[in-house]
C-alpha angles and dihedrals in degrees: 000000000000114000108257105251130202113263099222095054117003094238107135110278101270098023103075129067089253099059125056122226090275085063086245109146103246129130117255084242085059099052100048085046091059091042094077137233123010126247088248102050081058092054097046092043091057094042089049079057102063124056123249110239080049108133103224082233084072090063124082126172108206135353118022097245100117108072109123124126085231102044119203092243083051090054091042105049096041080060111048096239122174123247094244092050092045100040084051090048092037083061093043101053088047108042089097096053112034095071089243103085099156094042087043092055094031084056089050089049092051101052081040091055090038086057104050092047087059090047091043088056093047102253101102131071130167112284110206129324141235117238114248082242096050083045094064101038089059094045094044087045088048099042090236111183117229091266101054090042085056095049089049097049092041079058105038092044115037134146108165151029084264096053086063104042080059085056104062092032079078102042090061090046088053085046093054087048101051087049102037104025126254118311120257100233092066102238101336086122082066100052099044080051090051084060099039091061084041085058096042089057097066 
Protein backbone atom coordinates (compact mmCIF):
# COMPACT_ATOMS: atom_id res chain seq x y z
CA UNK A 1 0.00 0.00 0.00
CA UNK A 2 1.47 3.45 -1.32
CA UNK A 3 1.69 6.51 1.71
CA UNK A 4 -1.11 8.83 1.18
CA UNK A 5 0.76 12.57 -0.32
CA UNK A 6 -0.50 15.96 -0.26
CA UNK A 7 -2.02 16.91 -3.29
CA UNK A 8 -0.61 20.38 -3.60
CA UNK A 9 2.98 19.32 -3.26
CA UNK A 10 3.69 15.26 -2.96
CA UNK A 11 5.51 15.52 0.41
CA UNK A 12 4.09 12.67 2.69
CA UNK A 13 0.37 13.88 4.47
CA UNK A 14 1.72 15.63 7.97
CA UNK A 15 5.05 16.38 6.91
CA UNK A 16 4.52 19.63 4.47
CA UNK A 17 3.40 23.10 5.37
CA UNK A 18 -0.18 22.30 3.67
CA UNK A 19 -1.27 19.12 5.96
CA UNK A 20 -1.51 19.17 9.83
CA UNK A 21 -0.09 16.41 11.95
CA UNK A 22 -3.60 14.17 11.43
CA UNK A 23 -2.53 14.15 7.21
CA UNK A 24 -5.89 16.33 6.67
CA UNK A 25 -5.31 18.75 3.88
CA UNK A 26 -5.46 22.80 5.99
CA UNK A 27 -3.07 25.58 5.81
CA UNK A 28 -0.71 26.09 8.91
CA UNK A 29 -2.54 29.71 9.18
CA UNK A 30 -5.73 27.73 9.53
CA UNK A 31 -4.74 25.53 12.16
CA UNK A 32 -3.19 28.15 14.69
CA UNK A 33 -6.23 30.12 13.99
CA UNK A 34 -8.44 27.35 15.22
CA UNK A 35 -5.88 26.63 18.50
CA UNK A 36 -7.21 29.85 20.58
CA UNK A 37 -5.87 32.49 22.07
CA UNK A 38 -2.28 33.42 21.71
CA UNK A 39 -0.18 33.36 23.90
CA UNK A 40 -0.09 36.96 23.77
CA UNK A 41 -3.31 37.73 23.95
CA UNK A 42 -2.95 35.67 27.30
CA UNK A 43 -0.46 37.60 28.33
CA UNK A 44 -1.98 40.79 27.51
CA UNK A 45 -5.53 39.63 29.00
CA UNK A 46 -3.94 38.91 32.42
CA UNK A 47 -1.65 42.24 32.41
CA UNK A 48 -4.70 44.22 31.51
CA UNK A 49 -5.88 42.51 34.88
CA UNK A 50 -3.70 43.80 37.15
CA UNK A 51 -3.19 47.85 37.79
CA UNK A 52 -0.29 49.51 36.94
CA UNK A 53 1.20 51.06 39.91
CA UNK A 54 0.53 47.37 41.28
CA UNK A 55 4.53 45.83 43.49
CA UNK A 56 4.88 42.29 42.24
CA UNK A 57 5.07 41.56 46.06
CA UNK A 58 1.54 42.35 45.99
CA UNK A 59 0.86 39.11 43.52
CA UNK A 60 0.54 35.81 44.68
CA UNK A 61 -0.52 32.76 42.57
CA UNK A 62 -1.81 30.64 44.48
CA UNK A 63 -2.25 30.28 48.65
CA UNK A 64 -2.07 33.40 50.71
CA UNK A 65 1.10 32.53 52.57
CA UNK A 66 3.45 35.42 51.27
CA UNK A 67 2.35 38.54 52.81
CA UNK A 68 5.15 40.03 54.67
CA UNK A 69 6.35 43.47 54.15
CA UNK A 70 9.89 41.84 53.83
CA UNK A 71 9.12 38.60 51.47
CA UNK A 72 11.57 35.59 51.60
CA UNK A 73 12.62 36.12 47.39
CA UNK A 74 13.16 39.58 48.40
CA UNK A 75 15.76 38.32 51.40
CA UNK A 76 17.12 36.12 49.36
CA UNK A 77 17.87 38.01 46.21
CA UNK A 78 19.19 41.27 47.98
CA UNK A 79 21.92 38.45 49.51
CA UNK A 80 23.19 36.51 47.00
CA UNK A 81 22.01 33.32 48.36
CA UNK A 82 22.41 30.03 46.43
CA UNK A 83 18.99 27.78 44.83
CA UNK A 84 19.57 24.96 46.92
CA UNK A 85 19.80 27.43 50.39
CA UNK A 86 16.57 29.48 49.32
CA UNK A 87 14.48 26.72 47.99
CA UNK A 88 15.42 24.72 51.86
CA UNK A 89 14.44 28.12 53.88
CA UNK A 90 11.50 28.91 51.43
CA UNK A 91 10.17 25.55 52.66
CA UNK A 92 10.98 26.21 55.88
CA UNK A 93 9.15 29.86 56.44
CA UNK A 94 5.87 28.34 54.78
CA UNK A 95 5.41 24.78 56.16
CA UNK A 96 2.77 26.26 58.93
CA UNK A 97 0.59 27.99 56.46
CA UNK A 98 0.41 26.06 53.09
CA UNK A 99 -1.66 23.15 54.47
CA UNK A 100 1.41 20.64 53.63
CA UNK A 101 3.42 20.92 56.41
CA UNK A 102 5.47 17.16 56.14
CA UNK A 103 5.98 17.38 52.36
CA UNK A 104 7.02 21.48 52.95
CA UNK A 105 9.69 20.55 55.45
CA UNK A 106 10.56 16.90 53.65
CA UNK A 107 11.15 19.02 50.62
CA UNK A 108 13.52 21.37 52.84
CA UNK A 109 15.35 18.17 54.11
CA UNK A 110 15.86 16.94 50.64
CA UNK A 111 17.70 20.47 48.75
CA UNK A 112 19.74 20.60 52.59
CA UNK A 113 20.98 16.98 52.10
CA UNK A 114 21.45 17.61 48.74
CA UNK A 115 23.92 20.67 49.95
CA UNK A 116 25.95 19.27 52.13
CA UNK A 117 26.67 16.05 49.62
CA UNK A 118 27.98 18.64 47.05
CA UNK A 119 30.15 20.38 49.97
CA UNK A 120 31.08 17.40 51.13
CA UNK A 121 32.45 16.61 47.63
CA UNK A 122 33.97 19.43 47.43
CA UNK A 123 31.76 21.35 44.88
CA UNK A 124 29.83 23.51 47.12
CA UNK A 125 30.78 26.36 49.03
CA UNK A 126 28.72 28.86 50.75
CA UNK A 127 27.03 31.64 48.03
CA UNK A 128 26.31 34.88 49.75
CA UNK A 129 25.03 35.55 53.49
CA UNK A 130 22.19 37.36 55.42
CA UNK A 131 23.24 39.97 57.93
CA UNK A 132 22.59 39.06 61.31
CA UNK A 133 20.15 42.47 61.16
CA UNK A 134 18.31 41.50 57.95
CA UNK A 135 18.11 37.97 59.70
CA UNK A 136 16.10 39.16 62.36
CA UNK A 137 13.89 41.59 60.59
CA UNK A 138 12.60 38.61 58.19
CA UNK A 139 12.11 36.10 61.14
CA UNK A 140 10.41 38.69 63.41
CA UNK A 141 7.99 39.90 59.80
CA UNK A 142 7.33 36.29 59.21
CA UNK A 143 6.71 35.23 62.76
CA UNK A 144 9.31 32.72 62.47
CA UNK A 145 9.60 30.53 65.92
CA UNK A 146 13.10 30.06 67.42
CA UNK A 147 13.48 27.01 65.76
CA UNK A 148 12.79 27.98 62.36
CA UNK A 149 14.70 30.99 62.82
CA UNK A 150 17.61 28.60 63.82
CA UNK A 151 17.20 26.32 60.74
CA UNK A 152 17.13 29.90 58.22
CA UNK A 153 19.82 31.37 59.52
CA UNK A 154 21.97 27.63 59.70
CA UNK A 155 21.04 27.85 55.60
CA UNK A 156 21.48 31.68 54.67
CA UNK A 157 24.78 31.96 56.65
CA UNK A 158 26.83 29.11 56.49
CA UNK A 159 30.38 28.62 56.47
CA UNK A 160 31.04 25.00 57.22
CA UNK A 161 29.99 21.25 57.10
CA UNK A 162 28.69 21.95 60.77
CA UNK A 163 26.61 24.88 59.92
CA UNK A 164 24.77 22.72 57.97
CA UNK A 165 24.47 19.82 59.97
CA UNK A 166 22.90 22.30 62.16
CA UNK A 167 20.77 22.95 59.39
CA UNK A 168 19.20 20.11 58.91
CA UNK A 169 19.28 19.22 62.74
CA UNK A 170 16.38 21.80 62.65
CA UNK A 171 14.84 20.93 60.07
CA UNK A 172 14.13 17.04 61.83
CA UNK A 173 13.13 18.57 64.87
CA UNK A 174 10.62 20.70 62.84
CA UNK A 175 9.77 17.60 61.28
CA UNK A 176 9.06 15.87 64.58
CA UNK A 177 7.15 18.70 65.43
CA UNK A 178 4.91 18.98 62.35
CA UNK A 179 4.17 15.26 62.81
CA UNK A 180 4.02 14.92 66.58
CA UNK A 181 3.05 18.49 67.81
CA UNK A 182 5.18 20.81 69.39
CA UNK A 183 7.51 19.50 72.59
CA UNK A 184 6.66 20.26 75.65
CA UNK A 185 9.73 21.75 76.84
CA UNK A 186 9.40 24.64 74.40
CA UNK A 187 12.77 24.38 72.30
CA UNK A 188 15.14 22.49 74.86
CA UNK A 189 15.51 19.57 71.87
CA UNK A 190 17.22 22.40 70.06
CA UNK A 191 19.53 23.34 72.50
CA UNK A 192 20.76 19.75 73.62
CA UNK A 193 21.19 19.43 69.70
CA UNK A 194 23.25 22.86 69.62
CA UNK A 195 25.94 20.77 72.22
CA UNK A 196 25.81 17.52 70.70
CA UNK A 197 27.28 19.05 67.14
CA UNK A 198 29.55 21.07 69.37
CA UNK A 199 30.76 17.66 70.72
CA UNK A 200 30.93 16.11 67.70
CA UNK A 201 33.25 18.78 66.55
CA UNK A 202 35.93 17.98 68.77
Amino acid sequence: MRPKTCEICGMLLGHCEHTNYLGTEQSVAAEVENMGPSPEEILKEIMDGIPKDLNVNDIQIGGDHYKSEYQHWDMIEEHGIGYLEAAASKYVCRWRDKGTPVNDLTKALHYTEKLISLHSQGKRQARGTVPRADLIRFSELNNLTLLEQSAVMWLVQWFSHADLVMAREAIVLLLQEATAGPSPDGGEDFQDMEADVDKSQR
